[in-house]
Every structure is written in structure tokens, then in C-alpha cells.
N, C-alpha and C positions, 0 to 999 in steps of 0.2 A: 432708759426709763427715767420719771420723771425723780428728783431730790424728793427723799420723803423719811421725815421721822417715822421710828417703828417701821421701817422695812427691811425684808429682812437679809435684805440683797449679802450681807457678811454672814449669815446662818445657811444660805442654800443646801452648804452640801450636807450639813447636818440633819436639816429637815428633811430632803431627798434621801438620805440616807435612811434615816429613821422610818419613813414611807415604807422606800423598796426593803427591808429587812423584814418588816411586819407583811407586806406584799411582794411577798419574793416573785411571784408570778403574775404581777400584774393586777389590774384591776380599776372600779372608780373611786377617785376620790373628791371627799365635798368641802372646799374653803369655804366657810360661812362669813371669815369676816376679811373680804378678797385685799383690799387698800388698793396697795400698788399691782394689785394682779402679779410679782412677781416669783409668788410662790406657785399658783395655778400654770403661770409661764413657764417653771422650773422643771414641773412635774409632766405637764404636757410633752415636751422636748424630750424626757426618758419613757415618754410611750405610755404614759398612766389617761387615762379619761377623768378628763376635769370636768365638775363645777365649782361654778366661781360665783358669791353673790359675798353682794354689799350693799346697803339702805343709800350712800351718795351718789348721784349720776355722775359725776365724774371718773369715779370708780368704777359703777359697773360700766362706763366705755371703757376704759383701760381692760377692763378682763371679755369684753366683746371684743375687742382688736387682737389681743394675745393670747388669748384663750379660745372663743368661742370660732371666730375668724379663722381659718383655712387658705395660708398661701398659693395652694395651688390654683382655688379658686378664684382671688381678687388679686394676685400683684401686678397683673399687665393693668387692669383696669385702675387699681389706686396709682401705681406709677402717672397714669393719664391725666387723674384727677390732681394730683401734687402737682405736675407739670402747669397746670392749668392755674393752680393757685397759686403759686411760682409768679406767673404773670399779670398779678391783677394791680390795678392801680390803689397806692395807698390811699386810705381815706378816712381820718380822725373820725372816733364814733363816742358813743356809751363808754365804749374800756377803754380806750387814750384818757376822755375826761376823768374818768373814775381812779384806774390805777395811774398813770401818766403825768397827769395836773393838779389833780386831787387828793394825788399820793404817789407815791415814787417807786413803782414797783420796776415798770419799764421805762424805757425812753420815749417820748411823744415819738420818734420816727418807727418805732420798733409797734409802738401802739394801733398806729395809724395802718402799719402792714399786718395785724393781730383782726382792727377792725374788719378790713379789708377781706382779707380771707375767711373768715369768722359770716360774713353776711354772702358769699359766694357758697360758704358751705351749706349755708339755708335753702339758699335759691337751689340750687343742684337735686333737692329732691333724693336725697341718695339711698340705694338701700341700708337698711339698721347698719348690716355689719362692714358695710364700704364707707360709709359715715363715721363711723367708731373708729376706723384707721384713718382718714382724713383727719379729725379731731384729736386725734391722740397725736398723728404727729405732727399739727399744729401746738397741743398742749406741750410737749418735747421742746420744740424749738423755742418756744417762748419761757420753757425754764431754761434751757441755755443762755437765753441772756437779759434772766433776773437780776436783780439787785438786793435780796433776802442774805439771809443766813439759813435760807432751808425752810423757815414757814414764815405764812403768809399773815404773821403778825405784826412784824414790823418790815422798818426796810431802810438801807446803810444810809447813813447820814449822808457821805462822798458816794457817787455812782463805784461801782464795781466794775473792775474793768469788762467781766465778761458782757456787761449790760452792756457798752461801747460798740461792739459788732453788730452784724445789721443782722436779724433773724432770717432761718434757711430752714427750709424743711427739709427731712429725712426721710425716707420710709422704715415705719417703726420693723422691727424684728416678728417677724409674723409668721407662726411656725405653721407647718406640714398640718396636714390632717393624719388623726394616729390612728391604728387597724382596729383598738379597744371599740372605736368606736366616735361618734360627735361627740366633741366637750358643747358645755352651753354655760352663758352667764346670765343670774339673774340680777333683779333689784330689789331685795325685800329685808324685812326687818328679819334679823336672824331671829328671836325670838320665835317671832309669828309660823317660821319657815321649818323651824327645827324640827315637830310633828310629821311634816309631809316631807322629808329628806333621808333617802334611801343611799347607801353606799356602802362599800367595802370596807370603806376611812373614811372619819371625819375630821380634818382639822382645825383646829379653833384659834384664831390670835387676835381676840374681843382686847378694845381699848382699856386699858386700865387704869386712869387716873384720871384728872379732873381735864383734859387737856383734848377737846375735840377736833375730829381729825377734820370737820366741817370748817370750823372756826380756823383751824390750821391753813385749809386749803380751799378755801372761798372764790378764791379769785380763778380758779380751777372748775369748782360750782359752776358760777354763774358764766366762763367762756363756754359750757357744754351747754346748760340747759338755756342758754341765749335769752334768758327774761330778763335783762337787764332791771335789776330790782332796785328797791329804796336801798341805802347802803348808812354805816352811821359807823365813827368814830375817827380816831387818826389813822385808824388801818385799812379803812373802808370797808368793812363786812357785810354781805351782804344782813339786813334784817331778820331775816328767819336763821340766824346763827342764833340769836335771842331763842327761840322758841322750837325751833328742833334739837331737842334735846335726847340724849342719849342715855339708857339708865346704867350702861357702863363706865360712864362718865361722872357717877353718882356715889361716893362712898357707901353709903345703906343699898342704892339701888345696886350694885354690880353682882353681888353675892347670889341674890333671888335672880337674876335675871339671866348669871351665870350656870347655875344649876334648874333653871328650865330648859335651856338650850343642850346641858349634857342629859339630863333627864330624857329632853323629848325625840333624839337625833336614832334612828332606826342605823345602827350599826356597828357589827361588832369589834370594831376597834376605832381607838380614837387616841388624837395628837394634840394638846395643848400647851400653846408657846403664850409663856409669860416672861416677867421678869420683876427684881428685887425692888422695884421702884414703884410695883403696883399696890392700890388697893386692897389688895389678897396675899399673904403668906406663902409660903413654900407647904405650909403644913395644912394649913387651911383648903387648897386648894388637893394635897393627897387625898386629904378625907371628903369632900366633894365627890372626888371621883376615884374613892374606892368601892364605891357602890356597883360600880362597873368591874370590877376585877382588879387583880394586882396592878400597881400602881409603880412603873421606871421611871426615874427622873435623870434625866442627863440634866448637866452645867457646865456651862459655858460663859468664862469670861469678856470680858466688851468693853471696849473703850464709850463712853455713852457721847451723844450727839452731839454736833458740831455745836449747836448756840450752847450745850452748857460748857463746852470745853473755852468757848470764848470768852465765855462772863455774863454778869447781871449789868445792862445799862439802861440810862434813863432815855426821855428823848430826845435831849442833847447829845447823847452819843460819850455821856461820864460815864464811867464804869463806878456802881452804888452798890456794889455789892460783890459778893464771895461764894464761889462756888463749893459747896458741901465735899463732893469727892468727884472725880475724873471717870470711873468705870464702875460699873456693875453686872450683875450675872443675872443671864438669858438662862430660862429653862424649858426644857420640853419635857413633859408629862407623858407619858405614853402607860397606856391600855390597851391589850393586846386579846383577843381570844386565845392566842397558845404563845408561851412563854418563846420571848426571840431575846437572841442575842445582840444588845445595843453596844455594845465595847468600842464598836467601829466606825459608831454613829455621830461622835462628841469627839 
């Protein structure tokens, strides 16, 4: 899966854990705020019924390919499809000049095979969720041989070696269909969505600081929804990183917008993953949601994200600054209708 801050790829077994203790027998559950899809991944694979939504298209394909998607039904046919993209002739487009010339995310050759595939995946006409794997394991390959520190704000002064290899595609990991039932992914503003979501569980891991995951991963944006848009600065974003704005992303706004979605979510148990770096307190966020019932909190300590472990640098590639501390503590929240034993969970 693809590099992504705030994923929670080193938390899985704690939040599966904490899941199946609360659902010891199973059941659905609803990520409202999917990212990497690799929690809804997580929990599908142990037999739970997923939904998976998140407001960026690049995200909900990642949670239609590993979520919603059923290997048994598409892997001879995406196998065909990858095959087919495999062979197509490179051909510099929109994303060579954009990321490539414009800016240094890939290499013009690696760009030119990005374009390439990227306009064959248009032309192909493919159903939603055969599309969604075709795209996600072109999105795959092409962070394979990034040149980032993980987001797509800036990008290494010297190419990175893995940037150097020529991009290959994969077929992503695309699980079984489970007996609970069809998982499904949608696209919507969790807010809006929280009222009409019905579940067993509801998990929450809403962005907490000023740092959008839009802004972060743009270039991810714009190879899904193929609008090749106006772009604007040294990192080339697309333009509506300006103006799709997120009230999670909002000191004032996260609080009200946090406690509509727990407020408005039809379910009697609910899991929220934060951490000491957010917007919200450890206390602040009991008392939100102890309106729902007793309030566990597990912690978990973490080494925090590759660019801060690296440093603060300018755009020469000086290092201007000092990093505050190296790690901080992940929490899950948990609200249970009957009192479960979390000991095993952390």
C-alpha cells in the first residue's frame, strides 16, 4: 500500500484487536475516515463487513479495490487488464510535465509510463470496481518510485535511488469476499454521512491538525480523477487544495464537527484513533464521548513520521531547523455497549 502519514499500518493489531473484543462474534463495521483503506483492509481479511468512506477520490479507490472489491470476482480479469498496461507505449502527458519537469516527484521516463497507462485506463471503459484495482496498482507503483519523504509537499533535492527504477505494476492485495456479507466504499463528507450510517462499530480516525491529507497527497488526486487541473506553487498542488477545505483541519472547526459525527453515527459502539499531536486533548476528547458511555483509552507509544524524524529543511535542501521530540502516543478511545476487556488490545 501506498507511503502515507497517519496510517495506521504499525497500529493494525491493536485496532483489530480492539474491534474483535468489542465484536467478538463478528459484525459490520463503518471507517468514516478510510485514508489508506488499510484499516477497512485489516478488518475485512478477519471476516468483519466493511464500510469504508472518505470525501478524496483517491481514497475512496483505494477502499473500492481493498475493500469493496472481491478477488474472486476480478483477479483473472485485472491480471488481463495490468498485463495489458504492462505493454503500452510510454508517452509524456499532463503528469510528466506537472510532477516530472515542473517538479521532481518522478522521473520524465517513469512519468511518460504513469501518462501512458493513466490514458489507457480512461479509454478501457472499466467497471467502477476493476478500475479502482487497475488504479490503485498503478497509484502503488508509482510510489514505489517516488522521490518524496512520504508527502507530496515537497521533493529530494538529489533523485532517490528508488526513483531510479523503471515503474512495474503489481496486483494490489485484494481480499476474498467475507460470508458477513458485501463490504462497500463510499465518498462522502463524514459529517454529512454520519446521520444515515448504521453499524455494529463505528471507527473514527478524522485528521487532526492543520495538515491536509488532500494537500499531502495531490498528486494522487489528480492521477485518479484524471482532470488534469490548474496546479500552483513549488510543489504543484493542484488548485482546489486552496479551497477544499476540511473543518478537521481547523483548530475551532474540529471540535463542532468532531462531535456531530459522534453525535450523529447510529451505533452502539464506537473506536476513536487519535493522537498527542492533535487539535484535541486526551481529556477533551473523554468528555465528548462520554455522552455515549464509559469511556477506555488505550496508549500506545510511536515513533512519529519519517519527514519529522528527518528534520525541518528549506528549499535548498539546508536543514533550518529542529525537530521538537521524535515520538508520540496514538490513542484509541473506545465505547462499548458492555464493558470488554481491552488488556490485550495495546
Amino acid at each position: 500500500m501506498i507511503k502515507y502519514i497517519g496510517s495506521k499500518r504499525a497500529l493494525l493489531a491493536e485496532i483489530v484487536g480492539a474491534v474483535a473484543r468489542v465484536l467478538p462474534d463478528g459484525g459490520t463495521v463503518c471507517d468514516l475516515f478510510s485514508g489508506s483503506a488499510r484499516v477497512g483492509h485489516a478488518l475485512k481479511k478477519q471476516g468483519f463487513r466493511v464500510w469504508s468512506n472518505d470525501h478524496n477520490a483517491y481514497a475512496h479507490v483505494l477502499a473500492t479495490a481493498y475493500v469493496q472489491a472481491d478477488r474472486e470476482r476480478w483477479l483473472e480479469r485485472a491480471e488481463a487488464v495490468l498485463a495489458e498496461l504492462r505493454g503500452v507505449t510510454p508517452a509524456a502527458g499532463w503528469f510528466t510535465k506537472s510532477f516530472c519537469e515542473d517538479a521532481r516527484y518522478f522521473t520524465p521516463e517513469n512519468g511518460a509510463r504513469i501518462d501512458a497507462m493513466r490514458d489507457r485506463i480512461a479509454a478501457m471503459a472499466l467497471e467502477p470496481e476493476l478500475e479502482a484495482i487497475a488504479l490503485v496498482s498503478l497509484m502503488e507503483a508509482a510510489d514505489r518510485v517516488d522521490s518524496t519523504a512520504g508527502l507530496q509537499m515537497a521533493y529530494m533535492k538529489s533523485w532517490a535511488s528508488r526513483a531510479l527504477k523503471p515503474l512495474d505494476l503489481r496486483m494490489p492485495d485484494v481480499l476474498p469476499g467475507v460470508a458477513a456479507g458485501p463490504c462497500k466504499a463510499t465518498r462522502a463528507d463524514a459529517v454529512e454521512l454520519a446521520p444515515s450510517v448504521e453499524a455494529d462499530l463505528v471507527y473514527l480516525d478524522p485528521p487532526y491538525n492543520q495538515h491536509s491529507y488532500l494537500g499531502n497527497y495531490h498528486c494522487w488526486e489528480s492521477l485518479v480523477l484524471w482532470d488534469k487541473p490548474e496546479t500552483y506553487g513549488i510543489a504543484n498542488k493542484r488548485v482546489d487544495v486552496r479551497t477544499r477545505k476540511s473543518a478537521f483541519n481547523s483548530r475551532p472547526g474540529i471540535a463542532p464537527a468532531l462531535k456531530a459525527v459522534i453525535e450523529g453515527v447510529k451505533a452502539p459502539n464506537l473506536i476513536v484513533s487519535f493522537n498527542d499531536e492533535g487539535y484535541l486533548g486526551r481529556d477533551q476528547l473523554v468528555e465528548m464521548l462520554s455522552g455515549r458511555g464509559e469511556v477506555q483509552v488505550i496508549e500506545i507509544a510511536r515513533p512519529r513520521y519519517v519527514g519529522a524524524r528527518i528534520g525541518i529543511h528549506n528549499p535548498k535542501g539546508e536543514k533550518v531547523g529542529a525537530v521538537g521530540r521524535l515520538r508520540n502516543v496514538e490513542y484509541l478511545f473506545v465505547v462499548s455497549e458492555r464493558r470488554v476487556n481491552l488488556a490485550d488490545a495495546a
